[in-house]
C-alpha positions in Angstrom: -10.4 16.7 13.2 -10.6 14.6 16.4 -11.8 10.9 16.0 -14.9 11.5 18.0 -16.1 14.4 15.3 -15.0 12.3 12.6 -17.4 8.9 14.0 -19.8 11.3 14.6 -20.1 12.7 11.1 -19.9 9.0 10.1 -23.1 8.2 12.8 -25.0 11.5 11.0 -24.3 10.1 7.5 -25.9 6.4 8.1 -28.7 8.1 10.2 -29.5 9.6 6.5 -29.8 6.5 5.5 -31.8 4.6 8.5 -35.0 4.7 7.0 -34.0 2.8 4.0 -36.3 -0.8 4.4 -33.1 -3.0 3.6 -31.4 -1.3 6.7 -30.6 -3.1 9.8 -27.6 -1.6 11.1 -24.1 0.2 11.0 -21.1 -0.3 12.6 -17.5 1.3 12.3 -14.0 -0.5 11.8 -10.8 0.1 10.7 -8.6 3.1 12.1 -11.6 5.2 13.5 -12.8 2.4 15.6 -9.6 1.8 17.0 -7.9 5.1 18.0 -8.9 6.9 21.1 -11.9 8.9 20.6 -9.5 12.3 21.4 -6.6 11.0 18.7 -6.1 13.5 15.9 -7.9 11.4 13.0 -4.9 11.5 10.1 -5.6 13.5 6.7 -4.8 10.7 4.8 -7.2 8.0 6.8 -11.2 7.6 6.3 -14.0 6.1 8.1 -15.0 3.0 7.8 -18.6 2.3 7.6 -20.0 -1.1 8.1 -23.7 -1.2 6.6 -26.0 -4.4 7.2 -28.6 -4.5 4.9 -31.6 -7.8 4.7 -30.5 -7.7 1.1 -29.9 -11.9 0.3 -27.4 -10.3 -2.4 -25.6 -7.6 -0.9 -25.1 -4.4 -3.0 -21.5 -3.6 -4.8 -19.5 -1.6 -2.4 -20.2 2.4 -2.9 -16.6 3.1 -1.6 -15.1 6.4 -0.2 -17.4 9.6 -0.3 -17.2 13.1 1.7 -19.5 13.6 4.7 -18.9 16.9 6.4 -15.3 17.1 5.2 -14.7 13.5 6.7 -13.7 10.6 4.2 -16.1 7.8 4.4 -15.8 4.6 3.2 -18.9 2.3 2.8 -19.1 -1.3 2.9 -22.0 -3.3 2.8 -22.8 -6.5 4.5 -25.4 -9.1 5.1 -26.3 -10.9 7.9 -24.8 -14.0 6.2 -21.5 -12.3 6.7 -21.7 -11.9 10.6 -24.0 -14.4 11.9 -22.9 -15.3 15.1 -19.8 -14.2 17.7 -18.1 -17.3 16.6 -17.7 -16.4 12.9 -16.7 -13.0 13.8 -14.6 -14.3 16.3 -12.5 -16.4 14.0 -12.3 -13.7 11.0 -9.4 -11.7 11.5 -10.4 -8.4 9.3 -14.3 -8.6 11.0 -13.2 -9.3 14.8 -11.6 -6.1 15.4 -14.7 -4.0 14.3 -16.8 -5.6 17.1 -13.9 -5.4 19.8 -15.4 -2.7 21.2 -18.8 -1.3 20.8 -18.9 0.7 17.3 -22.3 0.6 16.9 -24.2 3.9 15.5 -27.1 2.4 14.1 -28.9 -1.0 15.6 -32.7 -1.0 14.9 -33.3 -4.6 15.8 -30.5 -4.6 19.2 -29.0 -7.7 17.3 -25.7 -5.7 16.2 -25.7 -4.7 19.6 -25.9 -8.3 21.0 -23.0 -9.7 18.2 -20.7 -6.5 19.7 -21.1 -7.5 22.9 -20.3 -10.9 22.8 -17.6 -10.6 20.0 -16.1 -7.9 23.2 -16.4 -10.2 25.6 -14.2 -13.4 24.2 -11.7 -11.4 21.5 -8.6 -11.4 23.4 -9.5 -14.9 25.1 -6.1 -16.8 23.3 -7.8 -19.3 21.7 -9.8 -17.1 19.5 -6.6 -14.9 19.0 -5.0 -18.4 17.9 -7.5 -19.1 15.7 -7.7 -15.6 14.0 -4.1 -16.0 13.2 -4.6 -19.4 11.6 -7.4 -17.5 8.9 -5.1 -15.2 8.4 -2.1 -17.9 7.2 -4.8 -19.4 5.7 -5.4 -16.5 3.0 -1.6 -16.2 2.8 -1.8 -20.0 1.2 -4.8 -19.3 -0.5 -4.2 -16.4 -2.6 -0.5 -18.0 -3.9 -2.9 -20.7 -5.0 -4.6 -17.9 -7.3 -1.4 -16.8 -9.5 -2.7 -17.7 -12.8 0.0 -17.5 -16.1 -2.7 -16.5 -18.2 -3.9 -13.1 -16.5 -2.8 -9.9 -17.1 0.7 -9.1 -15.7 -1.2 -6.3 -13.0 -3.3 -9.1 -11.7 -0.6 -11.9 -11.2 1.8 -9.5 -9.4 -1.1 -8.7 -7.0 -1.9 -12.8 -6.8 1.8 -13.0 -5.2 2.0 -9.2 -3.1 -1.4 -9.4 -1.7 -0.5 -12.9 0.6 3.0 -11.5 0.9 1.9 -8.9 2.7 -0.3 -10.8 4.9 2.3 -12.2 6.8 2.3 -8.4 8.5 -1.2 -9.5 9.3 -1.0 -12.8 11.1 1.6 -10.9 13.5 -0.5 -7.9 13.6 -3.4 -10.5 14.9 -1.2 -12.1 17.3 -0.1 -8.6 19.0 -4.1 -7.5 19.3 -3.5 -5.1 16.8 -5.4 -3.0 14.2 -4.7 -5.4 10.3 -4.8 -2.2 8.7 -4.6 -2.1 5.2 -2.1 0.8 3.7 0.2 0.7 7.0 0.4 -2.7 7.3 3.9 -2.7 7.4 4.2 0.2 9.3 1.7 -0.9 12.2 3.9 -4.2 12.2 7.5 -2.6 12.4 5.9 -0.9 15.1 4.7 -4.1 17.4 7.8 -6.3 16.0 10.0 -3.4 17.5 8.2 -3.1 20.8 8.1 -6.8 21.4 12.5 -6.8 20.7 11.8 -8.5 16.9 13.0 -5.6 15.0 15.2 -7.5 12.8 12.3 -9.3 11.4 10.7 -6.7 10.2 13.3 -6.3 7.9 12.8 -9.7 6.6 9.4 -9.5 5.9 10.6 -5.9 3.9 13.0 -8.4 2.5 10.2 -10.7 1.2 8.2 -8.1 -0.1 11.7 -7.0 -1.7 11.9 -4.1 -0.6 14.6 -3.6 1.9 17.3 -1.9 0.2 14.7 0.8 -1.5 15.9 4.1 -1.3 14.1 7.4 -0.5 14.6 8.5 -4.1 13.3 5.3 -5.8 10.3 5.0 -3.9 9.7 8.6 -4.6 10.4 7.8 -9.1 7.5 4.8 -8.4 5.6 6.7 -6.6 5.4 9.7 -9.0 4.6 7.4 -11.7 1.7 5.5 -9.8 -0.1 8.8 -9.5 0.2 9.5 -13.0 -1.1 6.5 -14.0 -3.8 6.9 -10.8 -4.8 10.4 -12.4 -5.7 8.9 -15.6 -7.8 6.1 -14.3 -9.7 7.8 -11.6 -12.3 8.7 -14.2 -12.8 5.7 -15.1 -13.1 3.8 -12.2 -16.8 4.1 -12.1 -17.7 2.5 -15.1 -15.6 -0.8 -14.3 -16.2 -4.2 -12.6 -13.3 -4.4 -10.3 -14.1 -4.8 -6.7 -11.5 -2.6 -5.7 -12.4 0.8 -8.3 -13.7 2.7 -5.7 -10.2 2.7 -4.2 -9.0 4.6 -7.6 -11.4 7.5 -7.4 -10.6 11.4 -6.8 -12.3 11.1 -3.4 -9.3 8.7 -2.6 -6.6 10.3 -4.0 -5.5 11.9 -0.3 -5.0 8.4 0.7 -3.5 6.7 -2.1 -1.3 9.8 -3.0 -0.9 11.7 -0.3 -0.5 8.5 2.0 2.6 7.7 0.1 4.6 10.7 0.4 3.5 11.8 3.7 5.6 8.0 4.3 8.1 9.0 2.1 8.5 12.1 4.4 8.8 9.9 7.4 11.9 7.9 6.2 9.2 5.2 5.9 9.8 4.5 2.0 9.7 1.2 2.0 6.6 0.7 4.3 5.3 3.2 1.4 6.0 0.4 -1.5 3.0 -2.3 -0.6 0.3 0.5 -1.4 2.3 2.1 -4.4 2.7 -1.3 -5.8 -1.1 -2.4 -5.1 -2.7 0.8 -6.4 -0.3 0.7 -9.5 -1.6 -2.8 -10.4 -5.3 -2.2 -9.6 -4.9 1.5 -11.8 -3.8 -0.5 -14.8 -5.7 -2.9 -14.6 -8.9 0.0 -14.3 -7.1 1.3 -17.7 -6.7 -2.2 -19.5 -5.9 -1.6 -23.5 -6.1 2.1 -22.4 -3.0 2.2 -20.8 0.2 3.7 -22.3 3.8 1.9 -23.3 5.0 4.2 -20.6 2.5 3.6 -17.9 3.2 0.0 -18.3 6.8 0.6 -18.1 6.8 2.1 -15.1 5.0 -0.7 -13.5 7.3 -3.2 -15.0 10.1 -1.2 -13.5 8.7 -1.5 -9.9 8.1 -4.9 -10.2 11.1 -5.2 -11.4 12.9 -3.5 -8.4 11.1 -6.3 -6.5 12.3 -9.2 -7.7 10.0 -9.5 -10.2 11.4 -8.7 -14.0 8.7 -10.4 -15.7 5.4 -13.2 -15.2 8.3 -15.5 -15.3 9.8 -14.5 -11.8 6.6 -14.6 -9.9 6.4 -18.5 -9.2 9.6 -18.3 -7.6 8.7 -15.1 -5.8 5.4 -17.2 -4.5 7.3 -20.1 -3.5 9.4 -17.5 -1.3 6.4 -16.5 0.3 5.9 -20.1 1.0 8.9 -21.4 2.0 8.8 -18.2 4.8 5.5 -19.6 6.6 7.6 -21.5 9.0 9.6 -18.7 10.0 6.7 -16.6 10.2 4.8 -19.0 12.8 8.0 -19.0 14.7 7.3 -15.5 15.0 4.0 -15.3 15.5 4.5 -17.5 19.1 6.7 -15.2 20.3 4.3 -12.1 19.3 1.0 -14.2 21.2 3.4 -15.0 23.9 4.6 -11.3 24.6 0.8 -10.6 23.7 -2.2 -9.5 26.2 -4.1 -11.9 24.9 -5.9 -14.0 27.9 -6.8 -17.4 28.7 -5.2 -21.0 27.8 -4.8 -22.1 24.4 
């Protein structure tokens, strides 16, 4: 299916829902919004659908769903989370939404108004500067949220999520998509085109990763969908923000995501998602989960540097202690970048 057939569906599905009275808008992000309209839309990607709703408490995120065989997946927002260009402007996962006009739904012409102005200014430097600088930002906050007393799952994910961040902040510097999955994909990508190829193996060396084979991405990778499998049906009935990620309806990406890496030679840019959707799967499972299921995760964890809750304060202060490297880095990706205007 092309992209343009894909944000159509999307546009059809929130149409749907227009007449709703808490509705005042829709906009796409992610992938969709930023590969050309005749692109092949990948198998293993969805749509993102940004819903504004009056609501003063937003509603729960639905997640992914099926709209004329395309993949949704539905976020809702209020106008407390976008209100103004310069917020958007300085939020590195919201900017790119609004970077071009994505709008399908706009009742009110404000969406339309934020778009345009968030178009106008997002590759103006100093913005660009500044996005990167919220996204080191959530690198040094989320170490700060490693807490001894959680559940194994949860402190691994405390250290891996601001590890993998760092692909973000040069992902933001280069004008680039901070996809979620393929982050380190997408970033081997721009570090190679800008002549920084070795670095990328240093971040894959952070994340611990480097010197995983084809195979043993493969043995982690069979037993996250194991474990996925058993919590899908339960995702539905928990609390976690992040369930709707661990449903059949996102099994293609999760799953099929991984090995269609795998096939690539791209194992290790495979292991951020495996190890993220292991964590969030057991976590979904809680007392449910096996000996074995646990196991396995310890295993991978394990093969990153991480045998037990003991290791994962030293693995954050690696994260850490990389910052200035990375900012080295990230000057000479806004440098090479087509970024515009002074600093």
């Amino acid at each position: 299916m092309k992209v343009r057939q894909a944000r159509a569906a999307a546009s059809r599905w929130v149409a749907g829902r227009a007449a709703a009275p808490d509705f005042a808008g829709a906009y796409l992000s992610g992938s969709a919004a930023w590969l050309p309209a005749d692109a092949d839309l990948p198998a293993t990607s969805d749509v993102d659908v940004m819903v504004v709703t009056t609501h003063e408490q937003v509603p729960p995120k639905p997640g992914k769903l099926r709209h004329e065989g395309v993949l949704l997946d539905v976020t809702y927002l209020g106008w407390s989370d976008i209100p103004s260009a310069e917020t958007v402007l300085s939020h590195y996962h919201l900017a790119g939404g609004f970077r071009t006009n994505t709008v399908v739904a706009d009742p009110t012409g404000r969406l339309t108004r934020l778009s345009d102005a968030v178009a106008r200014d997002y590759a103006k430097r100093s913005w660009v500067r500044r996005r990167c600088e919220h996204a080191r930002r959530r690198i040094v906050d989320g170490l700060a949220t490693l807490d001894p007393a959680s559940p194994f799952p949860r402190q691994v994910m405390a250290w891996l999520f601001p590890a993998g961040v760092t692909a973000h902040v040069l992902l933001t510097a280069g004008l680039r998509n901070p996809t979620v999955r393929l982050r380190y994909l997408a970033a081997r990508a721009l570090l190679h085109e800008h002549g920084l190829g070795d670095f990328h193996e240093e971040l894959l060396g952070l994340l611990g990763c480097a010197a995983m084979t084809p195979a043993r991405a493969g043995r982690h990778l069979d037993a996250m969908t194991r474990v996925f499998d058993a919590a899908a049906p339960m995702a539905p009935g928990t609390r976690f923000p992040f369930a709707a990620d661990i449903t059949p309806e996102a099994r293609p990406i999760a799953v099929d995501g991984g090995h269609e890496l795998i096939a690539r030679g791209r194992h290790r840019e495979a292991v951020f998602w495996i190890t993220a959707t292991y964590a969030r799967c057991l976590l979904i499972l809680g007392p449910h989960a096996t000996t074995g299921q646990r196991e396995g995760f310890a295993e991978l964890a394990g093969d990153l540097g991480v045998g037990g809750p003991g290791d994962l304060p030293r693995r954050a202060g690696d994260v850490a202690r990389f910052l200035p490297r990375l900012d080295q880095v990230t000057e000479a990706v806004l440098a090479a970048s087509p970024a515009t205007g002074p600093d």
